[in-house]
PDBQT receptor file of N, H, CA, C and O in Angstrom, charges set to zero:
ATOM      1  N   UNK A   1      22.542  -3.213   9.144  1.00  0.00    +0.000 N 
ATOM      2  CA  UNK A   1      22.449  -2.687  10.480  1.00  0.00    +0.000 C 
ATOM      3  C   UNK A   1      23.302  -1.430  10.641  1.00  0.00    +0.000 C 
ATOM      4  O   UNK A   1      24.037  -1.459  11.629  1.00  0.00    +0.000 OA
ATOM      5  N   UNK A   2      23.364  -0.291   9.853  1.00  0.00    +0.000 N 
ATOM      6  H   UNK A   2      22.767  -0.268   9.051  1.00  0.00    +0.000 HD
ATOM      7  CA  UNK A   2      24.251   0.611   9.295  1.00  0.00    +0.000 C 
ATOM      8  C   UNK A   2      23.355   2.022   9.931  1.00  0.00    +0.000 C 
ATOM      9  O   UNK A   2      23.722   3.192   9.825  1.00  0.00    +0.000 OA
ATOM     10  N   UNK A   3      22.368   1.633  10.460  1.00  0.00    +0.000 N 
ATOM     11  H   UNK A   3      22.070   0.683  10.546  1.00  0.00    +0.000 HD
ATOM     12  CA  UNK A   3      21.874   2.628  10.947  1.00  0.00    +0.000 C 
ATOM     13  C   UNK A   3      20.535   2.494  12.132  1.00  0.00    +0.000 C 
ATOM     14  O   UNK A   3      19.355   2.194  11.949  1.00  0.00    +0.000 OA
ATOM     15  N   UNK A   4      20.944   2.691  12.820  1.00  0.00    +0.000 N 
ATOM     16  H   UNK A   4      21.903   2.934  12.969  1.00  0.00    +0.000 HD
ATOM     17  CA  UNK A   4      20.158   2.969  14.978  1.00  0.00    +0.000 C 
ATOM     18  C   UNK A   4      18.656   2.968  14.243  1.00  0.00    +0.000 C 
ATOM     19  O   UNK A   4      18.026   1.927  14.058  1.00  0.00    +0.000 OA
ATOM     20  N   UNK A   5      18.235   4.135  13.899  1.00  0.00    +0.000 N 
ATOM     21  H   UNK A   5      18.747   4.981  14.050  1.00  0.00    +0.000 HD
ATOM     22  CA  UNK A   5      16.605   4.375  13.516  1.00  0.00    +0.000 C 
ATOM     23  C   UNK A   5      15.699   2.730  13.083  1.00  0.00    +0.000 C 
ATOM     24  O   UNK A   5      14.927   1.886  13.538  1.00  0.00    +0.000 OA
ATOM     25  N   UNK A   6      16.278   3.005  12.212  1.00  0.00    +0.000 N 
ATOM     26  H   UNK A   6      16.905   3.691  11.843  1.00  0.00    +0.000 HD
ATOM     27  CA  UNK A   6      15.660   1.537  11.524  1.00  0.00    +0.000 C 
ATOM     28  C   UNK A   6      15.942   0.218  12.312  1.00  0.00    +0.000 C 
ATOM     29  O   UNK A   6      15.051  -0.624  12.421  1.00  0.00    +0.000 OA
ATOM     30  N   UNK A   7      17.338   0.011  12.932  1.00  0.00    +0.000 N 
ATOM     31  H   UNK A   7      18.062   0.696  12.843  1.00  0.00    +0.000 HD
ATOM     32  CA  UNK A   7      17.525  -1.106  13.378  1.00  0.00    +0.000 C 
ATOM     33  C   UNK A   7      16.855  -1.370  14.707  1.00  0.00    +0.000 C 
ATOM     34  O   UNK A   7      16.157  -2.363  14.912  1.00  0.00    +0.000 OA
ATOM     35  N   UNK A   8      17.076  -0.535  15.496  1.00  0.00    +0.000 N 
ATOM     36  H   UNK A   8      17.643   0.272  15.329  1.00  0.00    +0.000 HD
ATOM     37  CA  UNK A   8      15.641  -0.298  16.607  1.00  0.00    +0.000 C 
ATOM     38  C   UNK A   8      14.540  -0.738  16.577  1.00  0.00    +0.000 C 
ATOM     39  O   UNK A   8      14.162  -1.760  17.150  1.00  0.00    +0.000 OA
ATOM     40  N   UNK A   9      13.675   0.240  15.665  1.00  0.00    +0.000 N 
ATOM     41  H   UNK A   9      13.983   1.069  15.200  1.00  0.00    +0.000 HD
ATOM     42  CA  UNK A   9      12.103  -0.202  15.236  1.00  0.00    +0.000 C 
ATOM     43  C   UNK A   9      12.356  -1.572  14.971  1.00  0.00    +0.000 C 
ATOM     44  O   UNK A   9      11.836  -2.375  15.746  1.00  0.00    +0.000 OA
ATOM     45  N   UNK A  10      13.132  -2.061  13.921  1.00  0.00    +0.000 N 
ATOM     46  H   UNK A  10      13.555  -1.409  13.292  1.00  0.00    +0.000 HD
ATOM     47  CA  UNK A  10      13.260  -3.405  13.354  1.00  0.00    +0.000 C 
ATOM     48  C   UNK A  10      12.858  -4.196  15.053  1.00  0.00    +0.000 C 
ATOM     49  O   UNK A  10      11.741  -4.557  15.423  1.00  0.00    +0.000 OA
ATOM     50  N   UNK A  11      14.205  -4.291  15.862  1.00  0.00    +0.000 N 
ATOM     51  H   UNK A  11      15.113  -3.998  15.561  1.00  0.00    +0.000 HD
ATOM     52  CA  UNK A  11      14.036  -5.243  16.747  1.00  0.00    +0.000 C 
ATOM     53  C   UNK A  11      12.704  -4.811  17.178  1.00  0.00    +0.000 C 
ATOM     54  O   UNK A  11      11.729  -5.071  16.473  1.00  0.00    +0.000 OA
ATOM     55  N   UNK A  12      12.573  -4.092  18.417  1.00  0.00    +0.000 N 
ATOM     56  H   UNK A  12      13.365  -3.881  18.990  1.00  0.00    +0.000 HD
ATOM     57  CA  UNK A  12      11.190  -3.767  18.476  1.00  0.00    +0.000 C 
ATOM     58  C   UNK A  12      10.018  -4.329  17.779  1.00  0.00    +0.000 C 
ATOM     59  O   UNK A  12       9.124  -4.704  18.538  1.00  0.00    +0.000 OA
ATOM     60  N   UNK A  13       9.754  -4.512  16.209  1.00  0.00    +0.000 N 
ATOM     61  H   UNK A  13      10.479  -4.208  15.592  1.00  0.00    +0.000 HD
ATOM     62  CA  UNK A  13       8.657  -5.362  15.561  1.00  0.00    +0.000 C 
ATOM     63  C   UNK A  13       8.638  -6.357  15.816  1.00  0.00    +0.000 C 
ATOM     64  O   UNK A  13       7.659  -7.047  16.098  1.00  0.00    +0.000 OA
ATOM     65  N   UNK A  14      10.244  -6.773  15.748  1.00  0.00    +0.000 N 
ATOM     66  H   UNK A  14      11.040  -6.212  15.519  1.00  0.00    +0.000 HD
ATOM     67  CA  UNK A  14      10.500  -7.900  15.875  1.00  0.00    +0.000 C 
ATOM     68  C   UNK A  14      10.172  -9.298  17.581  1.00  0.00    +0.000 C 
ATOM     69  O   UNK A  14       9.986 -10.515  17.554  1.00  0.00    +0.000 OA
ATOM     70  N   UNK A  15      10.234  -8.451  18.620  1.00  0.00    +0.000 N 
ATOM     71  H   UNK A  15      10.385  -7.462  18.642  1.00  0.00    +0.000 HD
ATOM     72  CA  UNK A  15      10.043  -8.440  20.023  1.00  0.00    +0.000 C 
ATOM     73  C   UNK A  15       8.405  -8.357  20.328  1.00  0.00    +0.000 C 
ATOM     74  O   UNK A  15       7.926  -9.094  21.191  1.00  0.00    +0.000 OA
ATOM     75  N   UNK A  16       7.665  -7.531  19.664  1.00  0.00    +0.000 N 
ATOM     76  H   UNK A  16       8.055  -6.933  18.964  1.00  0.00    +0.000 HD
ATOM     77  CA  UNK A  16       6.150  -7.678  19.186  1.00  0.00    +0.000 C 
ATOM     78  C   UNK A  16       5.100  -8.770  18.575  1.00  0.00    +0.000 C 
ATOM     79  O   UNK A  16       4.023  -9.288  18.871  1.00  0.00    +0.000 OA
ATOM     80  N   UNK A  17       6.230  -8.803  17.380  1.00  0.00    +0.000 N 
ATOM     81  H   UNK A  17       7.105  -8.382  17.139  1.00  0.00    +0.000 HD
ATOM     82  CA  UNK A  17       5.243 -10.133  17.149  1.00  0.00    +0.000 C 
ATOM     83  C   UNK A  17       5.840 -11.501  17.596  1.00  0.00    +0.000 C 
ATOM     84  O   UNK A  17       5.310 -12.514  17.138  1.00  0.00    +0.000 OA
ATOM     85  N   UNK A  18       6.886 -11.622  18.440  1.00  0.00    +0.000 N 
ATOM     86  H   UNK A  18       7.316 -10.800  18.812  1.00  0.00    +0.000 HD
ATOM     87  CA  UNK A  18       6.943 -12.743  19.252  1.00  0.00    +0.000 C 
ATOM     88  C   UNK A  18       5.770 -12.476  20.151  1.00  0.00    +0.000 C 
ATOM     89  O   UNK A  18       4.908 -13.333  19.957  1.00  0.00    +0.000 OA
ATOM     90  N   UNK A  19       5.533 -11.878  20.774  1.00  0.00    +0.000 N 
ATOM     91  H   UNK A  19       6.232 -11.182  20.932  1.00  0.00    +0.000 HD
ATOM     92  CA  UNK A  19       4.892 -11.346  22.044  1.00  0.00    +0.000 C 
ATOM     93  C   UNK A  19       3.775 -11.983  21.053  1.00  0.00    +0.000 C 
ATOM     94  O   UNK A  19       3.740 -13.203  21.207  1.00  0.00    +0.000 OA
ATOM     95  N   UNK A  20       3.086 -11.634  20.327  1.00  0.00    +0.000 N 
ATOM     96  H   UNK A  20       3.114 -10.642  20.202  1.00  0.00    +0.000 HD
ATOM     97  CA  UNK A  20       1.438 -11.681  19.696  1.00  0.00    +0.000 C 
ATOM     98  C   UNK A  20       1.853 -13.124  19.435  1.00  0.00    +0.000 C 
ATOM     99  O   UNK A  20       1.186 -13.712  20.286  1.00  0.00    +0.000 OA
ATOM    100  N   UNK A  21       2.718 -14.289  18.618  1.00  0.00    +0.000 N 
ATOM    101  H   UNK A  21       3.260 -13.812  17.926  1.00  0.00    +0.000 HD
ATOM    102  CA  UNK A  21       2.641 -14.997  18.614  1.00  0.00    +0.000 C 
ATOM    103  C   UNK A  21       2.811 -15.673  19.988  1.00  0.00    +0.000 C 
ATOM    104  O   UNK A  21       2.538 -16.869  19.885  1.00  0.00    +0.000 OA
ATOM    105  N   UNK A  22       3.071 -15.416  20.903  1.00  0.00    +0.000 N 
ATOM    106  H   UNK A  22       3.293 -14.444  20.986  1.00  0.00    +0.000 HD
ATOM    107  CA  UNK A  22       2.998 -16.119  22.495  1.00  0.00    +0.000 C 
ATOM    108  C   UNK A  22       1.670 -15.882  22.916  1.00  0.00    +0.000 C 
ATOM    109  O   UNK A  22       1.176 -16.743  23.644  1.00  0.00    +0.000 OA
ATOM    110  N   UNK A  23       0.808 -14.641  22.534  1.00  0.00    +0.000 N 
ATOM    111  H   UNK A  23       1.209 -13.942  21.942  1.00  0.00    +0.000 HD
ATOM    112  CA  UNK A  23      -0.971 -14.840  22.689  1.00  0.00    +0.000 C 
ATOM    113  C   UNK A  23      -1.355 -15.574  22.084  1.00  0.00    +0.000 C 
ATOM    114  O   UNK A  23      -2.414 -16.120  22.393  1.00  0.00    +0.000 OA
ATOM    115  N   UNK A  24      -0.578 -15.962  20.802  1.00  0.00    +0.000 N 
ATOM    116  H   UNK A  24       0.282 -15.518  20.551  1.00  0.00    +0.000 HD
ATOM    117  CA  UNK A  24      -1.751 -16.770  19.934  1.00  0.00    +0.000 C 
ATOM    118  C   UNK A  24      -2.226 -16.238  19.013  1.00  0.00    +0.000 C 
ATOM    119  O   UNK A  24      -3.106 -16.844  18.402  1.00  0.00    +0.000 OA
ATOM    120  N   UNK A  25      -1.800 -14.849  18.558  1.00  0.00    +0.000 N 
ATOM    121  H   UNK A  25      -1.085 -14.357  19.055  1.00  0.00    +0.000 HD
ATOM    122  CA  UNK A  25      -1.787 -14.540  17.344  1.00  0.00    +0.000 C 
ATOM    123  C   UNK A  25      -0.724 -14.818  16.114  1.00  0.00    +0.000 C 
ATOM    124  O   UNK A  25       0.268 -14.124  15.895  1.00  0.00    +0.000 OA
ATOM    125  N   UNK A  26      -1.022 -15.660  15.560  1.00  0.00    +0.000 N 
ATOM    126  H   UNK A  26      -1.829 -16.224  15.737  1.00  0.00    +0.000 HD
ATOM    127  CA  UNK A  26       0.238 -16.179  14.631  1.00  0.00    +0.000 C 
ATOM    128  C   UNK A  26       0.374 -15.250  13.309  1.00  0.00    +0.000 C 
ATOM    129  O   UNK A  26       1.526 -14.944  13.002  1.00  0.00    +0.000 OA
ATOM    130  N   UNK A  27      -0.673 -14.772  12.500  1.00  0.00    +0.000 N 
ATOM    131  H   UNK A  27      -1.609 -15.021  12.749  1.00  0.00    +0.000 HD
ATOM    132  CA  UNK A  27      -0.778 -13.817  11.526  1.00  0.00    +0.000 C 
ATOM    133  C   UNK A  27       0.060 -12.641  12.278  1.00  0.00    +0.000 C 
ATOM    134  O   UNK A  27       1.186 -12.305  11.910  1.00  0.00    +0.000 OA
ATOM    135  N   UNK A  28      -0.569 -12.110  13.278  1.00  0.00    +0.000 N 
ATOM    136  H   UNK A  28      -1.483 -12.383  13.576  1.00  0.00    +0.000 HD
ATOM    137  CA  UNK A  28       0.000 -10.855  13.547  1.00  0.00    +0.000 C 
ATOM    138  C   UNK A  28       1.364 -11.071  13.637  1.00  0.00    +0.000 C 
ATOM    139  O   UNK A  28       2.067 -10.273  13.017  1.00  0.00    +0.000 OA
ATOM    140  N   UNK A  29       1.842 -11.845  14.180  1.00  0.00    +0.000 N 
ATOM    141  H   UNK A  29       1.270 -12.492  14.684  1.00  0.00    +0.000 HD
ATOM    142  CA  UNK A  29       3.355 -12.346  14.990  1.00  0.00    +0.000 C 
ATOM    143  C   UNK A  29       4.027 -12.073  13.649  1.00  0.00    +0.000 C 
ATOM    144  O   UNK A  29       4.536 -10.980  13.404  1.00  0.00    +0.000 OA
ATOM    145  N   UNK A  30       4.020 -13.070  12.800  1.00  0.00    +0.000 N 
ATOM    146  H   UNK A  30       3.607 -13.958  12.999  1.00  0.00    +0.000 HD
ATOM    147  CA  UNK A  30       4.486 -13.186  11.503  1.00  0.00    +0.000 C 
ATOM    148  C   UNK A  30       4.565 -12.009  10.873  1.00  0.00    +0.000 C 
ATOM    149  O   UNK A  30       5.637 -11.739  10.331  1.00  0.00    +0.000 OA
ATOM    150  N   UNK A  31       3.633 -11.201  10.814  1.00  0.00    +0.000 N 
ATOM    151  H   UNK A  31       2.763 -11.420  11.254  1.00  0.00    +0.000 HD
ATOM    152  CA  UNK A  31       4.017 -10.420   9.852  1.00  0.00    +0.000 C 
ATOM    153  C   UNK A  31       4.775  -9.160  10.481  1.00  0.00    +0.000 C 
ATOM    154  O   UNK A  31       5.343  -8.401   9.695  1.00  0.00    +0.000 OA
ATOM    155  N   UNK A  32       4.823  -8.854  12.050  1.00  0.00    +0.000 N 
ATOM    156  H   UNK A  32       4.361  -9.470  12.688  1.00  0.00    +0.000 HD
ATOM    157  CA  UNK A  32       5.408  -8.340  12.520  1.00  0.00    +0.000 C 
ATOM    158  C   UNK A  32       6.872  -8.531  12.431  1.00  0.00    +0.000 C 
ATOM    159  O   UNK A  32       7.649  -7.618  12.151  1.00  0.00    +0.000 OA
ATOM    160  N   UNK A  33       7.281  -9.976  12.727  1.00  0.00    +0.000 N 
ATOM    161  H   UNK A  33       6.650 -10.717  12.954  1.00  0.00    +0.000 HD
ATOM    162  CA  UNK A  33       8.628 -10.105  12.184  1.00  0.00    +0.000 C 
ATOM    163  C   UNK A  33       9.162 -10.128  11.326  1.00  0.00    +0.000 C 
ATOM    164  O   UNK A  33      10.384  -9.987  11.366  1.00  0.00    +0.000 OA
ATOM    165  N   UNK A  34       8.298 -10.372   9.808  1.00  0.00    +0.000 N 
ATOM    166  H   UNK A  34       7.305 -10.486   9.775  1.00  0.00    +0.000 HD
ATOM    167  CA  UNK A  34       8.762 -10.112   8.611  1.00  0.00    +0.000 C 
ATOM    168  C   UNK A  34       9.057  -8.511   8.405  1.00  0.00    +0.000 C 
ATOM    169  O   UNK A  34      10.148  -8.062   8.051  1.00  0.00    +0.000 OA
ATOM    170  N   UNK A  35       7.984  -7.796   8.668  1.00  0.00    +0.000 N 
ATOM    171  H   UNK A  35       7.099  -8.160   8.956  1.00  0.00    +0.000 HD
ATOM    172  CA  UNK A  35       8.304  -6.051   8.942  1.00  0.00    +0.000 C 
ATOM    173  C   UNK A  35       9.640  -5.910  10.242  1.00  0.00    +0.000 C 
ATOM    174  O   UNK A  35      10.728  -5.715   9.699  1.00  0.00    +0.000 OA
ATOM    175  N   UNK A  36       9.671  -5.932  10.770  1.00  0.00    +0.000 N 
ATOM    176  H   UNK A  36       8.787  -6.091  11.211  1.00  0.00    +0.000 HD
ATOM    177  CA  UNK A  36      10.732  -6.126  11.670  1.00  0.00    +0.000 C 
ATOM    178  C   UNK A  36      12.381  -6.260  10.865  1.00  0.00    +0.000 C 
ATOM    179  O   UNK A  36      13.246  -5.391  10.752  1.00  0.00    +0.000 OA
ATOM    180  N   UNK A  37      12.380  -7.777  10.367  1.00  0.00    +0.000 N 
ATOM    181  H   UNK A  37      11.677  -8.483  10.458  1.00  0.00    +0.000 HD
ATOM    182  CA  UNK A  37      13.564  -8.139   9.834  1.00  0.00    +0.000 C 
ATOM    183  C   UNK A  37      13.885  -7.422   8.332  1.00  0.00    +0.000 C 
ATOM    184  O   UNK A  37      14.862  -7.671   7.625  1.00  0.00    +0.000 OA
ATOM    185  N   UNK A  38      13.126  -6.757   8.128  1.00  0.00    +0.000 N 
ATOM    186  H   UNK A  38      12.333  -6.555   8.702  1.00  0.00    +0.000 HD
ATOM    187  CA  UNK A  38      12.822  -5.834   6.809  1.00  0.00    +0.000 C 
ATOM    188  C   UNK A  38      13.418  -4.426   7.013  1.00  0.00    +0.000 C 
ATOM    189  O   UNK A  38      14.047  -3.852   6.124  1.00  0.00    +0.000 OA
ATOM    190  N   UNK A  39      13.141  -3.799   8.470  1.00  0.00    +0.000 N 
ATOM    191  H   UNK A  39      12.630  -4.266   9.192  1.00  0.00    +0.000 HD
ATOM    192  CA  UNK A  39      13.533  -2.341   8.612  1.00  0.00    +0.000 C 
ATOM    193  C   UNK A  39      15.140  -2.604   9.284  1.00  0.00    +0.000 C 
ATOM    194  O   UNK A  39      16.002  -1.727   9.341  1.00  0.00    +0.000 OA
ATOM    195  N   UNK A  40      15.288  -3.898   9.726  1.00  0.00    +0.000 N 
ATOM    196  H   UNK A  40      14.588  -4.610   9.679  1.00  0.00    +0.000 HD
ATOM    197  CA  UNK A  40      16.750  -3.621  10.224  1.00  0.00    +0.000 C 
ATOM    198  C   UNK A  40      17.628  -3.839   8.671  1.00  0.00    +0.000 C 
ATOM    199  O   UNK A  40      18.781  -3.471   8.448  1.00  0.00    +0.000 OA
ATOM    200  N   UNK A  41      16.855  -4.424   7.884  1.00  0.00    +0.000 N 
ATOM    201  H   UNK A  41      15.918  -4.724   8.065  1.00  0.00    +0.000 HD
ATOM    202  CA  UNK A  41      18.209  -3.914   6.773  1.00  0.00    +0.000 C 
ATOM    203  C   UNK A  41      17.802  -3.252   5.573  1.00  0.00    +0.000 C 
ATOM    204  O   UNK A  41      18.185  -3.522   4.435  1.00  0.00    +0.000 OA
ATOM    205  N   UNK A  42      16.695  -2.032   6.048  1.00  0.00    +0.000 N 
ATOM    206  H   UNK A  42      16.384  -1.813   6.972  1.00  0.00    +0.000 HD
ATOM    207  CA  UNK A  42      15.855  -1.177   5.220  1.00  0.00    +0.000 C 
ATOM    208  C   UNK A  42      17.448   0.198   5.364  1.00  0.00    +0.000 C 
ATOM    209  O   UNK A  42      18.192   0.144   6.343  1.00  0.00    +0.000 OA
ATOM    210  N   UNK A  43      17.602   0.962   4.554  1.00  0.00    +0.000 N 
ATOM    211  H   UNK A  43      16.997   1.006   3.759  1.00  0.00    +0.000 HD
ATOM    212  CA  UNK A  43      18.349   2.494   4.561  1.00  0.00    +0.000 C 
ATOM    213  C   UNK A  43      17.379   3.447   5.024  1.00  0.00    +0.000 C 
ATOM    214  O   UNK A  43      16.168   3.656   4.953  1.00  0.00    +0.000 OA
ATOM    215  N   UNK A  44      18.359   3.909   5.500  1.00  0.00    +0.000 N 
ATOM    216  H   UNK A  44      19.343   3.739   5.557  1.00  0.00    +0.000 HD
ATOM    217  CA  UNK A  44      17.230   5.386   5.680  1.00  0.00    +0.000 C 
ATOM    218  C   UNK A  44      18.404   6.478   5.166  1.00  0.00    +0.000 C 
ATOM    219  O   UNK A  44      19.612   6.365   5.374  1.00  0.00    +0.000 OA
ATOM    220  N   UNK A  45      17.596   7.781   4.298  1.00  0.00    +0.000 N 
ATOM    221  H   UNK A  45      16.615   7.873   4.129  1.00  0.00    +0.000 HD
ATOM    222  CA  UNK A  45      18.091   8.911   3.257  1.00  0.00    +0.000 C 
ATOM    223  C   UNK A  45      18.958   9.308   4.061  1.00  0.00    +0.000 C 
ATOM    224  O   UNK A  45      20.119   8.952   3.864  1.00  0.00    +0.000 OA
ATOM    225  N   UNK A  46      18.659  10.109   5.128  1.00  0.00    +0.000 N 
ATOM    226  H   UNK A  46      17.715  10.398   5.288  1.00  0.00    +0.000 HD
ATOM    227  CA  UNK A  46      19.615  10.889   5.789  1.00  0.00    +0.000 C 
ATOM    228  C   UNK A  46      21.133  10.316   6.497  1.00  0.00    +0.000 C 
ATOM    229  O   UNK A  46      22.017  11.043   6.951  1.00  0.00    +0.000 OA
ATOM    230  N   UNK A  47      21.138   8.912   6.445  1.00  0.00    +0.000 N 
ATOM    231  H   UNK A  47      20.420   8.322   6.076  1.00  0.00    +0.000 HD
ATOM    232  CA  UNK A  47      21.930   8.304   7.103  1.00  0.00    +0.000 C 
ATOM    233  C   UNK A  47      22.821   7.502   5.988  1.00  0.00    +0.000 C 
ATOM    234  O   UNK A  47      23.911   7.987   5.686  1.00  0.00    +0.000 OA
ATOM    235  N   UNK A  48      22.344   6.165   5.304  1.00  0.00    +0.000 N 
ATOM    236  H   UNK A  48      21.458   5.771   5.549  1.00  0.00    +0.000 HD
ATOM    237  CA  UNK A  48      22.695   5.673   4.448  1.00  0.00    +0.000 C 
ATOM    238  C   UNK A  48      22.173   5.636   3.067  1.00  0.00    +0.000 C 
ATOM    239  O   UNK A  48      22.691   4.983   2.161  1.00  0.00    +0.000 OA
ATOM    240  N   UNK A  49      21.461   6.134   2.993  1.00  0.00    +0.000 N 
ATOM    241  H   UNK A  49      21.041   6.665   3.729  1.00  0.00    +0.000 HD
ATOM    242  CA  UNK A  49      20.873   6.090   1.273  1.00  0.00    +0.000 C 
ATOM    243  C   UNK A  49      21.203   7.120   0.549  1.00  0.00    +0.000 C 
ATOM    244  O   UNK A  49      20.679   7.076  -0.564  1.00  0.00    +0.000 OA
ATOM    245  N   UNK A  50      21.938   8.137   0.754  1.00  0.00    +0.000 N 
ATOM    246  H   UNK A  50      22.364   8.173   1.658  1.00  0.00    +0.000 HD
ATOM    247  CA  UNK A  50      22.732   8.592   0.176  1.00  0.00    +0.000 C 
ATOM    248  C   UNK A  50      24.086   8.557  -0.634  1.00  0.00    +0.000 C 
ATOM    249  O   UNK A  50      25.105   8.199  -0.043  1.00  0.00    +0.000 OA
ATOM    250  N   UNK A  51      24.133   8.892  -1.882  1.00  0.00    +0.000 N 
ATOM    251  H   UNK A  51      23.306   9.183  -2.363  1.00  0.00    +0.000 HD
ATOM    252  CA  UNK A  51      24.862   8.535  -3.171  1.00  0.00    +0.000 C 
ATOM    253  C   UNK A  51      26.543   8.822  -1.845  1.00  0.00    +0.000 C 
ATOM    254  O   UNK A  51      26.628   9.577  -0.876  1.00  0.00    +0.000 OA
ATOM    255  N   UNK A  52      27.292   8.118  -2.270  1.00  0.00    +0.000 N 
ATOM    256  H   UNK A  52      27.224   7.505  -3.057  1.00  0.00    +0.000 HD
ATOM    257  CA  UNK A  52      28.477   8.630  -1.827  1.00  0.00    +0.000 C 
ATOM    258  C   UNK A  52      28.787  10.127  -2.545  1.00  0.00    +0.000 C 
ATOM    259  O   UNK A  52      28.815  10.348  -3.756  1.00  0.00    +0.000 OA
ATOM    260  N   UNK A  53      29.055  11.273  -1.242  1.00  0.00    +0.000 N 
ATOM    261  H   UNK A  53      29.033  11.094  -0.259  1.00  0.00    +0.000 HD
ATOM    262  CA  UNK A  53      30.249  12.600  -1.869  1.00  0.00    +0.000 C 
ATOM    263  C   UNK A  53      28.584  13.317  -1.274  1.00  0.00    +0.000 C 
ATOM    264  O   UNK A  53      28.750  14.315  -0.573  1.00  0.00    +0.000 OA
ATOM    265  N   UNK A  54      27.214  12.940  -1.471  1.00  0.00    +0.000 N 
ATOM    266  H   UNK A  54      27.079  12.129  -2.040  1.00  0.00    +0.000 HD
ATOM    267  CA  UNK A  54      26.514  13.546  -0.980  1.00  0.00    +0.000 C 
ATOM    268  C   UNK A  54      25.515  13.850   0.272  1.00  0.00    +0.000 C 
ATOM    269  O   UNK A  54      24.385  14.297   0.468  1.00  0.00    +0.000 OA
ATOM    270  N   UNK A  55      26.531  13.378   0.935  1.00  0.00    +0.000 N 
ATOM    271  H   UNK A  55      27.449  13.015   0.775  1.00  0.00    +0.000 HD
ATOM    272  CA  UNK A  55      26.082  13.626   2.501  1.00  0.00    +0.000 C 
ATOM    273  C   UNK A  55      26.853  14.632   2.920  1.00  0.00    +0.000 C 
ATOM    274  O   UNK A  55      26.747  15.051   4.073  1.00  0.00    +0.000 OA
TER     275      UNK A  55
């Protein structure tokens, strides 16, 4: 959780496919939260995925 961009979207997917699983979409739900819980501890280049000394 080292970085806003990603952790955002993350919740957000995450807040989505609850929502689709409360319609009754359970595929969608699911895989929304798996993508979801994926980007909050995904890096992003400009922020954290950079080698230390090169930012």
């Amino acid at each position: 959780m080292r970085n806003p961009k990603t952790t955002l979207t993350g919740i957000a997917g995450i807040l989505g496919g609850i929502a689709s699983i409360i319609h009754g979409d359970l595929v969608t739900g699911v895989t929304a939260i798996v993508t979801g819980i994926g980007l909050i501890f995904a890096k992003d280049y400009n922020v954290t995925g950079l080698p230390p000394g090169k930012q």
